[in-house]
mmJSON file of the N, C-alpha and C atoms, coordinates in Angstrom:
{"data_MODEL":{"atom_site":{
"group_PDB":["ATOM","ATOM","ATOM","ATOM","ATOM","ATOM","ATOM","ATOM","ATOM","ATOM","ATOM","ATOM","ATOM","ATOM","ATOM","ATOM","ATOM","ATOM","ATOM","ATOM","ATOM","ATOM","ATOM","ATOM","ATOM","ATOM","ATOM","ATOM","ATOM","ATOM","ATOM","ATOM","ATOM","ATOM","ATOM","ATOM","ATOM","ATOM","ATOM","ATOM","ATOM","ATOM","ATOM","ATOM","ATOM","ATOM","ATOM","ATOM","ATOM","ATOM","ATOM","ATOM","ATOM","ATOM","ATOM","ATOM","ATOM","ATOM","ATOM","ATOM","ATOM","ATOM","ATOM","ATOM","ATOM","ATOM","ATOM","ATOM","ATOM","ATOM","ATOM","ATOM","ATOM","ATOM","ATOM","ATOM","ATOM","ATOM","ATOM","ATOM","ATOM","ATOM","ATOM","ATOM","ATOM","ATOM","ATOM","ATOM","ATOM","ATOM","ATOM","ATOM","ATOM","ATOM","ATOM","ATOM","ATOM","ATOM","ATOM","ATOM","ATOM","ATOM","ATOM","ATOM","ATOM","ATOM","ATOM","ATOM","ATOM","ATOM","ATOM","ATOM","ATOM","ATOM","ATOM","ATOM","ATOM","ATOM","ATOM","ATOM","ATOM","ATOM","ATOM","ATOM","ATOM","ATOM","ATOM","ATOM","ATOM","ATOM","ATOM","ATOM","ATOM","ATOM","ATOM","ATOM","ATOM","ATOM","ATOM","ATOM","ATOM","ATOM","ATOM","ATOM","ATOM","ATOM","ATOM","ATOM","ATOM","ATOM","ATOM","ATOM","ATOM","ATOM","ATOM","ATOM","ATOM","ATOM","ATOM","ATOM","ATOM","ATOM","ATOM","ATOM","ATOM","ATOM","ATOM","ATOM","ATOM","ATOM","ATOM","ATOM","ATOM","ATOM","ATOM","ATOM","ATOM","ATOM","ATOM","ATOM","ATOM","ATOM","ATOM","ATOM","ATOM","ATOM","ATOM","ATOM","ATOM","ATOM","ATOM","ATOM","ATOM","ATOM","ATOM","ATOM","ATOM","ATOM","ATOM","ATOM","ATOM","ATOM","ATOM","ATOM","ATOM","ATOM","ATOM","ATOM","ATOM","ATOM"],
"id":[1,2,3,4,5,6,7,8,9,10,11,12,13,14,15,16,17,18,19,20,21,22,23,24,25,26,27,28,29,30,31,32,33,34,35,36,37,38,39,40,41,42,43,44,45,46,47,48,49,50,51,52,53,54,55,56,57,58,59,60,61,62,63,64,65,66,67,68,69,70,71,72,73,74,75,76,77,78,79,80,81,82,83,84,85,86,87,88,89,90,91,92,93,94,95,96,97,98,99,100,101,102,103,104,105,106,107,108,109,110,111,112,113,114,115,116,117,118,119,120,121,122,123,124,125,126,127,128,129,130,131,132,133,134,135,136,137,138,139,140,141,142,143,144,145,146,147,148,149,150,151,152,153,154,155,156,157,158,159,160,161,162,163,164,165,166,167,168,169,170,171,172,173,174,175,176,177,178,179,180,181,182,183,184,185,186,187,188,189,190,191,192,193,194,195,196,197,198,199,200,201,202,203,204,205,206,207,208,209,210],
"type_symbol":["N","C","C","N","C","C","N","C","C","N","C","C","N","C","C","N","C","C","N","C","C","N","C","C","N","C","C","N","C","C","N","C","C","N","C","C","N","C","C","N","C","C","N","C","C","N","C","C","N","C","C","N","C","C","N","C","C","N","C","C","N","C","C","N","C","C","N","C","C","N","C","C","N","C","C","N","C","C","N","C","C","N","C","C","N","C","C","N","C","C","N","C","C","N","C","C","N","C","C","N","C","C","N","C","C","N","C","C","N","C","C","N","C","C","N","C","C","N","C","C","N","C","C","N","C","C","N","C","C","N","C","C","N","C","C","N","C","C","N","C","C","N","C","C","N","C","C","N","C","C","N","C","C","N","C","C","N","C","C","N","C","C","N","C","C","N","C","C","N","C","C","N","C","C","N","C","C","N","C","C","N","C","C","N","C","C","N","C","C","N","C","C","N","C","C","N","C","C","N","C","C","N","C","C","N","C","C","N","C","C"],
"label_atom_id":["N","CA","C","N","CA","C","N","CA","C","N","CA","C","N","CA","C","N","CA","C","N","CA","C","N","CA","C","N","CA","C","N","CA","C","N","CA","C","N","CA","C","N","CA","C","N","CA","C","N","CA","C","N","CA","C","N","CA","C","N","CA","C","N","CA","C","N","CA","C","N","CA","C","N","CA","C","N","CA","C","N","CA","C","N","CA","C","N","CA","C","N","CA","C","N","CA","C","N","CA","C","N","CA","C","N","CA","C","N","CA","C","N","CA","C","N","CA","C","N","CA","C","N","CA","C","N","CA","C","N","CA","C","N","CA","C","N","CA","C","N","CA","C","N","CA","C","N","CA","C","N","CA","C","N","CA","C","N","CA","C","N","CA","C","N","CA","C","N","CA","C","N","CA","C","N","CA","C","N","CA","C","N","CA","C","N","CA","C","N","CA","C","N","CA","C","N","CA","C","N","CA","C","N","CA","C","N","CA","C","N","CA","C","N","CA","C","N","CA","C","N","CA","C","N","CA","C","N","CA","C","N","CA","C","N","CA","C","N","CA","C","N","CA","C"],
"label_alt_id":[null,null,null,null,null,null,null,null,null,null,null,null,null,null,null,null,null,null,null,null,null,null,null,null,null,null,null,null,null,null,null,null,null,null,null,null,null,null,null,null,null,null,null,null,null,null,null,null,null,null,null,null,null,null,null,null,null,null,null,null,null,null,null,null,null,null,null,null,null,null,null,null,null,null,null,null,null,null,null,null,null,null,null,null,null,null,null,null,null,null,null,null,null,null,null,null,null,null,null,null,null,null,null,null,null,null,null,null,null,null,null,null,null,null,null,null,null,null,null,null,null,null,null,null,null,null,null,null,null,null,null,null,null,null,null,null,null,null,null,null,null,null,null,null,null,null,null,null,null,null,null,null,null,null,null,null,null,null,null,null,null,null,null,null,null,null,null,null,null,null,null,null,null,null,null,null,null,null,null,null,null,null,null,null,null,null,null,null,null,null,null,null,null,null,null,null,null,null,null,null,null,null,null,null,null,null,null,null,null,null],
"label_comp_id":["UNK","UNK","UNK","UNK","UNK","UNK","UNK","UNK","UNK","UNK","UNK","UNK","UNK","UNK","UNK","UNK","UNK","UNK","UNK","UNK","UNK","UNK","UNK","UNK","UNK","UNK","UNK","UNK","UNK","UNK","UNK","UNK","UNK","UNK","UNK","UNK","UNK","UNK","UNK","UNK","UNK","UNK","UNK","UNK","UNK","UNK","UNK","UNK","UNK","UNK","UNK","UNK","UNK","UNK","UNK","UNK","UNK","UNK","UNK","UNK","UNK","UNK","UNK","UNK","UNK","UNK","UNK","UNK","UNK","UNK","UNK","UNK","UNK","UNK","UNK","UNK","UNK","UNK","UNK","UNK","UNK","UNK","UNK","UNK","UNK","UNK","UNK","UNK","UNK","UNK","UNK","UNK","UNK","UNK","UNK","UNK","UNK","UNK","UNK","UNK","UNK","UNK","UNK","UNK","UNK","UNK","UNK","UNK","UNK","UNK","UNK","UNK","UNK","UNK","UNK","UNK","UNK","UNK","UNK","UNK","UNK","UNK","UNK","UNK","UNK","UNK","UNK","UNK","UNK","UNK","UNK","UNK","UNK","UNK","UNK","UNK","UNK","UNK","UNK","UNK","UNK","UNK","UNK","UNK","UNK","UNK","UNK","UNK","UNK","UNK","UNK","UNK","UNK","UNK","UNK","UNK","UNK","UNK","UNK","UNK","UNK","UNK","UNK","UNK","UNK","UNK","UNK","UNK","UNK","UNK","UNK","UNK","UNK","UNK","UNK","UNK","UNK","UNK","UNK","UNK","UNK","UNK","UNK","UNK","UNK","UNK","UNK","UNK","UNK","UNK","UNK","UNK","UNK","UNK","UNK","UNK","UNK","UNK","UNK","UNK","UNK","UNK","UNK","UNK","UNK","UNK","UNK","UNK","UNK","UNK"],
"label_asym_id":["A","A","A","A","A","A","A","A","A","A","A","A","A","A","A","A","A","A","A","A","A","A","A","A","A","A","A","A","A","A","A","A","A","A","A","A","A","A","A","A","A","A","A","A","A","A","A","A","A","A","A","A","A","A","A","A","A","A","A","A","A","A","A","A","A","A","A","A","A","A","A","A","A","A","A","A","A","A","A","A","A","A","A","A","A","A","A","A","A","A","A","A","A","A","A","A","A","A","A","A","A","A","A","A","A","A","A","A","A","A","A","A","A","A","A","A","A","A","A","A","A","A","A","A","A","A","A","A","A","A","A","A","A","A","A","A","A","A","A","A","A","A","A","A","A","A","A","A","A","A","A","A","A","A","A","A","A","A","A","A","A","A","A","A","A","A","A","A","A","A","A","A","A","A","A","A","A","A","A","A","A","A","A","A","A","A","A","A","A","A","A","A","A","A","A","A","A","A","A","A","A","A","A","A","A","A","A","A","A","A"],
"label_entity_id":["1","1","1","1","1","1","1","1","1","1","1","1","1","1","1","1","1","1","1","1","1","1","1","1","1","1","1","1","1","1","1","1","1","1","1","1","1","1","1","1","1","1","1","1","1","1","1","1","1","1","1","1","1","1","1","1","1","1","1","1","1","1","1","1","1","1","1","1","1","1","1","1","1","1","1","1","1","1","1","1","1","1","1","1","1","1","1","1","1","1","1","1","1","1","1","1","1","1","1","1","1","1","1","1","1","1","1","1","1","1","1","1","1","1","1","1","1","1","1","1","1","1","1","1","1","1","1","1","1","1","1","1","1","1","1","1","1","1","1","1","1","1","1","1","1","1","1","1","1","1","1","1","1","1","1","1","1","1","1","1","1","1","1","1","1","1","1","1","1","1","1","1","1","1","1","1","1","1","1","1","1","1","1","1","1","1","1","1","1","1","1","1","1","1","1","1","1","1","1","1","1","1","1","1","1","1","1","1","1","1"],
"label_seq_id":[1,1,1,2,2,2,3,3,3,4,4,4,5,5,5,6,6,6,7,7,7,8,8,8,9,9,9,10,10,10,11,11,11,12,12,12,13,13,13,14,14,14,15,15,15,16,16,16,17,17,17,18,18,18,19,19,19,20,20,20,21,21,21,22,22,22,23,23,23,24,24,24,25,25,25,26,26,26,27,27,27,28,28,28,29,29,29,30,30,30,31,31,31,32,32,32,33,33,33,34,34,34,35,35,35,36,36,36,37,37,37,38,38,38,39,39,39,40,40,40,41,41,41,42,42,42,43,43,43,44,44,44,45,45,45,46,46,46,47,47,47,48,48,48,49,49,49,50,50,50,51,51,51,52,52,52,53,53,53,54,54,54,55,55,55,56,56,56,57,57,57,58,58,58,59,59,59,60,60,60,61,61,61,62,62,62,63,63,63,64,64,64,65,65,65,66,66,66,67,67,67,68,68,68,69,69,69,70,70,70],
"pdbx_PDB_ins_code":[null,null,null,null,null,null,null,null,null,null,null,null,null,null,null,null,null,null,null,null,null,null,null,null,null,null,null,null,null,null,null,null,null,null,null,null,null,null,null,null,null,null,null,null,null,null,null,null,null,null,null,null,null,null,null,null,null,null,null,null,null,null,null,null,null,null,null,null,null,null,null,null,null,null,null,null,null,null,null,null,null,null,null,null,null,null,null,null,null,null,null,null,null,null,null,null,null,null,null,null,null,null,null,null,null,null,null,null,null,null,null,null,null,null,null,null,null,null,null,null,null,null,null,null,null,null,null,null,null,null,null,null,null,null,null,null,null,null,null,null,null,null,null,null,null,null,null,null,null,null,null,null,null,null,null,null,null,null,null,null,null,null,null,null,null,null,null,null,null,null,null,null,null,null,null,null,null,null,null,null,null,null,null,null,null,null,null,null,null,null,null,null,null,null,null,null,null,null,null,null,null,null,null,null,null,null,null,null,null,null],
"Cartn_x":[0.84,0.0,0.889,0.89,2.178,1.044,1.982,1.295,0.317,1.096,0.049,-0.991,-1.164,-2.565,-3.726,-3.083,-3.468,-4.023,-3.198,-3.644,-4.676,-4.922,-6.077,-7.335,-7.445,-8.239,-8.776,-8.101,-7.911,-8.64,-8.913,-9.684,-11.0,-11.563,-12.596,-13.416,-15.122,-15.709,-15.463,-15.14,-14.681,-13.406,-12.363,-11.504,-12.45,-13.88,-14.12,-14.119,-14.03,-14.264,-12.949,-12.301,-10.975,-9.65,-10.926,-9.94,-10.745,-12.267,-12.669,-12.243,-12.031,-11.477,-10.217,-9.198,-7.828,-8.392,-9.345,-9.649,-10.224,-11.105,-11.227,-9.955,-9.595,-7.845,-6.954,-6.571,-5.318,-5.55,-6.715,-6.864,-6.234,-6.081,-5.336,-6.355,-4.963,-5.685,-6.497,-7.378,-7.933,-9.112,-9.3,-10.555,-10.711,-9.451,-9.432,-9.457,-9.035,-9.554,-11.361,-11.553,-12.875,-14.269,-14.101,-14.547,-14.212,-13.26,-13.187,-13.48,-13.506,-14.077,-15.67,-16.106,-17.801,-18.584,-17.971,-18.507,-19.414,-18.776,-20.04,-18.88,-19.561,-18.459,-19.538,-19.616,-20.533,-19.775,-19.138,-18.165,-18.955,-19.661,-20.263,-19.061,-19.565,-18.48,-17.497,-18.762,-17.434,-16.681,-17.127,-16.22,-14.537,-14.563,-13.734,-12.487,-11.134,-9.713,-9.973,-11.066,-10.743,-11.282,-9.616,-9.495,-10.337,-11.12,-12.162,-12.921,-13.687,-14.819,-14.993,-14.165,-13.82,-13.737,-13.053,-12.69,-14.728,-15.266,-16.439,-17.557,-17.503,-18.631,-18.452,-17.38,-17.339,-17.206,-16.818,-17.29,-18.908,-19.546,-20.703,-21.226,-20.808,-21.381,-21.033,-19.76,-19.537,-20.605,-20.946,-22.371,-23.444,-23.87,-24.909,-25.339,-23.811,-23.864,-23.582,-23.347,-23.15,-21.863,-20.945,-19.411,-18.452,-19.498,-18.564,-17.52,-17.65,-16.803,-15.609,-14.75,-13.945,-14.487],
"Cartn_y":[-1.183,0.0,1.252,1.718,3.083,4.351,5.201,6.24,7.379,7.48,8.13,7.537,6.242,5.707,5.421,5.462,5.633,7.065,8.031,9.383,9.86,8.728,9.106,8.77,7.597,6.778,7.773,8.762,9.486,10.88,10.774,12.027,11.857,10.364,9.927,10.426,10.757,10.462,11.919,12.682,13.688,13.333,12.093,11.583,10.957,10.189,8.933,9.83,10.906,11.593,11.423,11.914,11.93,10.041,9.547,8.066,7.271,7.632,6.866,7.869,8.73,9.392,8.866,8.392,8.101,6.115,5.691,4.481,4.69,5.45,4.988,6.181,6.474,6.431,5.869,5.469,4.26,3.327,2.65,1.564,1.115,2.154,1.854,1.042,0.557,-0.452,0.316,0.929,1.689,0.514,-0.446,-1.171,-1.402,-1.46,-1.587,-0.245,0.719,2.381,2.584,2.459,2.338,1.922,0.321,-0.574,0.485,0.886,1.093,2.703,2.97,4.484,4.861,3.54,4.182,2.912,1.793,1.009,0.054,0.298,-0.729,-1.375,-2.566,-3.548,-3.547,-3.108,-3.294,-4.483,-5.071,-6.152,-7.483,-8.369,-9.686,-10.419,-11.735,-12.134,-12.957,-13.252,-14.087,-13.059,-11.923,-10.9,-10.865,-10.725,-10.552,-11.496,-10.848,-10.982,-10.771,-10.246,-9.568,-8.293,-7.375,-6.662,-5.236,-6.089,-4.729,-5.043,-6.544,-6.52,-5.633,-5.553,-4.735,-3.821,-2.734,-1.45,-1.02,-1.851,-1.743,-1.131,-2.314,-2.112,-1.284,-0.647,0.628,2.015,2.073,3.153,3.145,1.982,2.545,3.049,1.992,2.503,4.054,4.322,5.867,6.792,6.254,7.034,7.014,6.018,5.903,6.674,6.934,8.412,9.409,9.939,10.986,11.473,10.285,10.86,10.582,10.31,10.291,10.896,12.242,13.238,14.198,14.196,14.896,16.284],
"Cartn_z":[0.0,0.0,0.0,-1.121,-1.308,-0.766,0.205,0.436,0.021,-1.296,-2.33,-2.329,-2.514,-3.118,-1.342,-0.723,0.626,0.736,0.211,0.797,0.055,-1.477,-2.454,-1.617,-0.951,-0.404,0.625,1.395,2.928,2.021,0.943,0.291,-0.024,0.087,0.391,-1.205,-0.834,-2.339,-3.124,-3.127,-3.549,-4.454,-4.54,-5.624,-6.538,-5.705,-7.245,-8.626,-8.76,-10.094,-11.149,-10.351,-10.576,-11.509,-9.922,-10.015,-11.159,-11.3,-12.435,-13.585,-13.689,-15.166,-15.483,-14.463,-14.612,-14.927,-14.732,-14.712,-16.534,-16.817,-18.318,-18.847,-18.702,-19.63,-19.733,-18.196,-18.109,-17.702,-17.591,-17.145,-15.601,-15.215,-13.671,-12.996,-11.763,-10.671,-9.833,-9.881,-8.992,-8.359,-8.632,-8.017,-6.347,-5.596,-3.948,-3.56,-4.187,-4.083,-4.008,-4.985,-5.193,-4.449,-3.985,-3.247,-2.211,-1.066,-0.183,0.105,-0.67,-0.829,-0.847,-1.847,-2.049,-1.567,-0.371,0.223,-1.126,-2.482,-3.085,-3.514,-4.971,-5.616,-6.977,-8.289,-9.425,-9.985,-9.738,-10.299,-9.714,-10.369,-10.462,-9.904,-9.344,-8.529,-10.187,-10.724,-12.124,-13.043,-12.551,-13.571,-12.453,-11.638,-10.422,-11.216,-11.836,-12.104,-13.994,-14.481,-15.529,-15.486,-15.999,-15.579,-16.317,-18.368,-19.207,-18.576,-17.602,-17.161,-15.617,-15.06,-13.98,-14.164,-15.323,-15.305,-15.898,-16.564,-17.383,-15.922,-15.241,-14.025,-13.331,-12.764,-12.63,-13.188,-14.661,-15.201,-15.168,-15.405,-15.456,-14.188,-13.185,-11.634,-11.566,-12.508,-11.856,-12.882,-14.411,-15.124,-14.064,-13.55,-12.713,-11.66,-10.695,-9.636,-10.084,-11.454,-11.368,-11.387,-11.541,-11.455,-12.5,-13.76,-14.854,-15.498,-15.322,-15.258,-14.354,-13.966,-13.485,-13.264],
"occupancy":[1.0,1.0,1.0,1.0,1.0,1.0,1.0,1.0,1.0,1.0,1.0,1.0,1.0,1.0,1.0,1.0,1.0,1.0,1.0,1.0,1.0,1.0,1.0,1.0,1.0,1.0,1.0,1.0,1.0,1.0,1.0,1.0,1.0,1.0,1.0,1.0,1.0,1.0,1.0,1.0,1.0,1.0,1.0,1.0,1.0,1.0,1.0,1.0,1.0,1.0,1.0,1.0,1.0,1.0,1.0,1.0,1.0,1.0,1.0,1.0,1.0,1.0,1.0,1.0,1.0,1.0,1.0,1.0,1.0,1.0,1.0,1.0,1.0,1.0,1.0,1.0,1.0,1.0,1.0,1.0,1.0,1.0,1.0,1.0,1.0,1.0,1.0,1.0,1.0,1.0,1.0,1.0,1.0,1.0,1.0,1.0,1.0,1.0,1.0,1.0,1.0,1.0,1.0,1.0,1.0,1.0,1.0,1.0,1.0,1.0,1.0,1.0,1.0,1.0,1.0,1.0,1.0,1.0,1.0,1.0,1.0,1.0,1.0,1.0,1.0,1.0,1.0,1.0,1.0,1.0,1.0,1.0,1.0,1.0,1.0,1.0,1.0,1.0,1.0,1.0,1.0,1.0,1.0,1.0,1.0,1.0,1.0,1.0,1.0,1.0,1.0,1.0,1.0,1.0,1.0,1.0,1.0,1.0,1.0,1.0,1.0,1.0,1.0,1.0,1.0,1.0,1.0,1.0,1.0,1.0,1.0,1.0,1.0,1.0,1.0,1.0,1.0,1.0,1.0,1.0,1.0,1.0,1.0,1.0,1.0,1.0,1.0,1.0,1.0,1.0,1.0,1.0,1.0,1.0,1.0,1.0,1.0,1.0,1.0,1.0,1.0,1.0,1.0,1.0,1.0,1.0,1.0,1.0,1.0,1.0],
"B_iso_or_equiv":[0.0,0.0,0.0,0.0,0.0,0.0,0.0,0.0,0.0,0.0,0.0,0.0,0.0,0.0,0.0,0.0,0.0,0.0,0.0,0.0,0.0,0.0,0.0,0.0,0.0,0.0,0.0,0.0,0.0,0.0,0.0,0.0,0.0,0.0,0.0,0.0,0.0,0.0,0.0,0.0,0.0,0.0,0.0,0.0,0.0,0.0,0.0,0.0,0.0,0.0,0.0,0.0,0.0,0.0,0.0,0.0,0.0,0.0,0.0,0.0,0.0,0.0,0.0,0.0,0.0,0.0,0.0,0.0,0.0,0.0,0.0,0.0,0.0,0.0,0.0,0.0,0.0,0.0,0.0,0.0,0.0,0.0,0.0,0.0,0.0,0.0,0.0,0.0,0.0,0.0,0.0,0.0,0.0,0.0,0.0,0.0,0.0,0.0,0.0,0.0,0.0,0.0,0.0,0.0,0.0,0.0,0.0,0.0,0.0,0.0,0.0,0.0,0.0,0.0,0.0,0.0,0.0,0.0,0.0,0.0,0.0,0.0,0.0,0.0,0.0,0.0,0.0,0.0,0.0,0.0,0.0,0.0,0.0,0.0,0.0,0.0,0.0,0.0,0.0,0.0,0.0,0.0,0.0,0.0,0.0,0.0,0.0,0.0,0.0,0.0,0.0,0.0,0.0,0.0,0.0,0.0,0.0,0.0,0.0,0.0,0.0,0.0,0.0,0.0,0.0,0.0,0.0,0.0,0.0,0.0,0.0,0.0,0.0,0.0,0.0,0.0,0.0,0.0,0.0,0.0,0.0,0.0,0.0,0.0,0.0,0.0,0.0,0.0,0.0,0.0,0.0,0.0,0.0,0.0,0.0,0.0,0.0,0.0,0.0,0.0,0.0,0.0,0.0,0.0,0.0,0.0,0.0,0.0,0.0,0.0],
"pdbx_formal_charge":[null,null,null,null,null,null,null,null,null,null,null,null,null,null,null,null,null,null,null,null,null,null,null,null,null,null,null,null,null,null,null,null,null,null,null,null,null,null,null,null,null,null,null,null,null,null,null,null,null,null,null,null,null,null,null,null,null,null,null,null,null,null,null,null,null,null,null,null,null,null,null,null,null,null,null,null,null,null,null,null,null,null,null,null,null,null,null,null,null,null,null,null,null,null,null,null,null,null,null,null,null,null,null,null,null,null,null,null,null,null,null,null,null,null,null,null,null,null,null,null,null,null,null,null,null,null,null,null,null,null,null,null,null,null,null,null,null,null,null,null,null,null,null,null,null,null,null,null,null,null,null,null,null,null,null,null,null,null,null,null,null,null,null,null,null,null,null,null,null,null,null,null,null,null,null,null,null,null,null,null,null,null,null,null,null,null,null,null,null,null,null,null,null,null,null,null,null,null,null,null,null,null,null,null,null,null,null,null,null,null],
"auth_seq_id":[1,1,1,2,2,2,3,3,3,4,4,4,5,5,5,6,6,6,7,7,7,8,8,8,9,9,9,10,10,10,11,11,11,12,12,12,13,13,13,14,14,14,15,15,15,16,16,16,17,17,17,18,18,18,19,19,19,20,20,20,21,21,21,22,22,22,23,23,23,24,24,24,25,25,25,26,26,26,27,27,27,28,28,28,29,29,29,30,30,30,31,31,31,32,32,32,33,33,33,34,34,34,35,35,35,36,36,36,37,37,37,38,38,38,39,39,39,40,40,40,41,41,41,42,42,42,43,43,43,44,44,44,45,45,45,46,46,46,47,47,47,48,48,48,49,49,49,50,50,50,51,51,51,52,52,52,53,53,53,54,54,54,55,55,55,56,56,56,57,57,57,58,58,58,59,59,59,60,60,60,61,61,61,62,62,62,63,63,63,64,64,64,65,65,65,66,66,66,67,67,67,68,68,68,69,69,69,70,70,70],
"auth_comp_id":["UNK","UNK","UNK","UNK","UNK","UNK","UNK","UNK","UNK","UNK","UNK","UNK","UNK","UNK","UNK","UNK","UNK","UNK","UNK","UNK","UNK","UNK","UNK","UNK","UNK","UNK","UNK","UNK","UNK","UNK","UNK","UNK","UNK","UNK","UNK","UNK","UNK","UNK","UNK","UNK","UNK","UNK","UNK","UNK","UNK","UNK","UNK","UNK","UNK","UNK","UNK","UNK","UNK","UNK","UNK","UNK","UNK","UNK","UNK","UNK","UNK","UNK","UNK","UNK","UNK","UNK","UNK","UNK","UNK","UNK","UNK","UNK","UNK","UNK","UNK","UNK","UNK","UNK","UNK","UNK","UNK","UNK","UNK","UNK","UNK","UNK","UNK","UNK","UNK","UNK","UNK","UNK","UNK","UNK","UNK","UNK","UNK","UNK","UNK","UNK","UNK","UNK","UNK","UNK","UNK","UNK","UNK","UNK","UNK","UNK","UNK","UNK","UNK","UNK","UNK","UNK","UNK","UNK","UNK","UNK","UNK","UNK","UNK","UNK","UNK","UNK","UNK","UNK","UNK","UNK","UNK","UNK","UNK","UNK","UNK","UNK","UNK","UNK","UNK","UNK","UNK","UNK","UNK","UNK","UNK","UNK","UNK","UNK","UNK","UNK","UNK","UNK","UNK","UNK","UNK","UNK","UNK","UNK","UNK","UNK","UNK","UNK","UNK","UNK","UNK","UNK","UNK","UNK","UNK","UNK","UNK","UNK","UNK","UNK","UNK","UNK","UNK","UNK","UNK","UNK","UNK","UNK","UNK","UNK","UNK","UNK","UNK","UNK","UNK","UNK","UNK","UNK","UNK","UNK","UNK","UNK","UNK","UNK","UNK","UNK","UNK","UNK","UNK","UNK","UNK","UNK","UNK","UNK","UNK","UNK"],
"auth_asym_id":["A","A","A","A","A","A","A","A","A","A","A","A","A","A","A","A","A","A","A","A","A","A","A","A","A","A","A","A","A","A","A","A","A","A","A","A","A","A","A","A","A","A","A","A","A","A","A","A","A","A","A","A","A","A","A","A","A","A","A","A","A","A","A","A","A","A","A","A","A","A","A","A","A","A","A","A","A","A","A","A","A","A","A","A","A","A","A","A","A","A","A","A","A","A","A","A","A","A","A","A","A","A","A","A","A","A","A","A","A","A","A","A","A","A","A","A","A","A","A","A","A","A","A","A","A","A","A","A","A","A","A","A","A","A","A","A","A","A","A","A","A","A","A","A","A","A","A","A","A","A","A","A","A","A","A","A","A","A","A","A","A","A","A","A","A","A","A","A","A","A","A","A","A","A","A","A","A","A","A","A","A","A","A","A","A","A","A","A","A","A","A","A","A","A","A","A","A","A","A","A","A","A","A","A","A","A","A","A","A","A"],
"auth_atom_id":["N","CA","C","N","CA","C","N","CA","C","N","CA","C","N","CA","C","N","CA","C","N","CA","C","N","CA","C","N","CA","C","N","CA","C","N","CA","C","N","CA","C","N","CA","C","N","CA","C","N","CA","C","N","CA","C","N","CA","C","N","CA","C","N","CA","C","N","CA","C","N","CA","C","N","CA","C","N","CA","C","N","CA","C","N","CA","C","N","CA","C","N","CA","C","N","CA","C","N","CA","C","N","CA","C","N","CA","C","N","CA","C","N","CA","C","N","CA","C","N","CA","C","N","CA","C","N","CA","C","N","CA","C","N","CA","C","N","CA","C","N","CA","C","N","CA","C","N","CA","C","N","CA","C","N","CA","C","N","CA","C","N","CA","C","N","CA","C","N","CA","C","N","CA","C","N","CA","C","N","CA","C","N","CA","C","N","CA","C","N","CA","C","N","CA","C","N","CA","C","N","CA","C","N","CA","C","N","CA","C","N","CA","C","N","CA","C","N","CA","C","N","CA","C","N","CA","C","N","CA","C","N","CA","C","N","CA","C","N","CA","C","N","CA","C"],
"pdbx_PDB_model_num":[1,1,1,1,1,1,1,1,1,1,1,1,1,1,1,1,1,1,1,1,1,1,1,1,1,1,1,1,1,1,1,1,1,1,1,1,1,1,1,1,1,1,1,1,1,1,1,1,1,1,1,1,1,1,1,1,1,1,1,1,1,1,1,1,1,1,1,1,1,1,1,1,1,1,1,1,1,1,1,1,1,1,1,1,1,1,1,1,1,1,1,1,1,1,1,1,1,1,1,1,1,1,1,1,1,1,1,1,1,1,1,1,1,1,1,1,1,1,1,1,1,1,1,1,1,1,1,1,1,1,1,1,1,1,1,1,1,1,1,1,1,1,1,1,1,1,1,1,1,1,1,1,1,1,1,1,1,1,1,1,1,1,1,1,1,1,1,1,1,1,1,1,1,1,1,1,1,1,1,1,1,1,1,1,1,1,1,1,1,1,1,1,1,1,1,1,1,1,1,1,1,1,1,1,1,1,1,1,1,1]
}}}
């Protein structure tokens, strides 16, 4: 757990904007960010270790609240 990504986490829901915009550009690992930030999981348990079906369920979860955008 590198500090940075800790101190993203310590910024609470005010990053998901941010971390899902950096999620549909770079495909970053942001998914244990995420989960632990907005208490949900849109990821089906058989999608769980691929990583377009993972980055997929949460872009949309983030269309869905409202945080598609940065």
């Amino acid at each position: 757990m590198h500090p940075a990504y800790q101190a993203i986490i310590g910024m609470g829901a005010a990053a998901l904007p941010m971390i899902l915009e950096d999620l549909r550009q770079n495909s970053g690992h942001w998914y244990w960010a995420l989960k632990a930030i907005s208490n949900e999981d849109p990821v089906v348990p058989g999608d769980r270790g691929s990583i377009k079906k993972m980055r997929n369920a949460w872009l949309q979860w983030g269309e869905t609240k409202g945080l598609d955008r940065a």
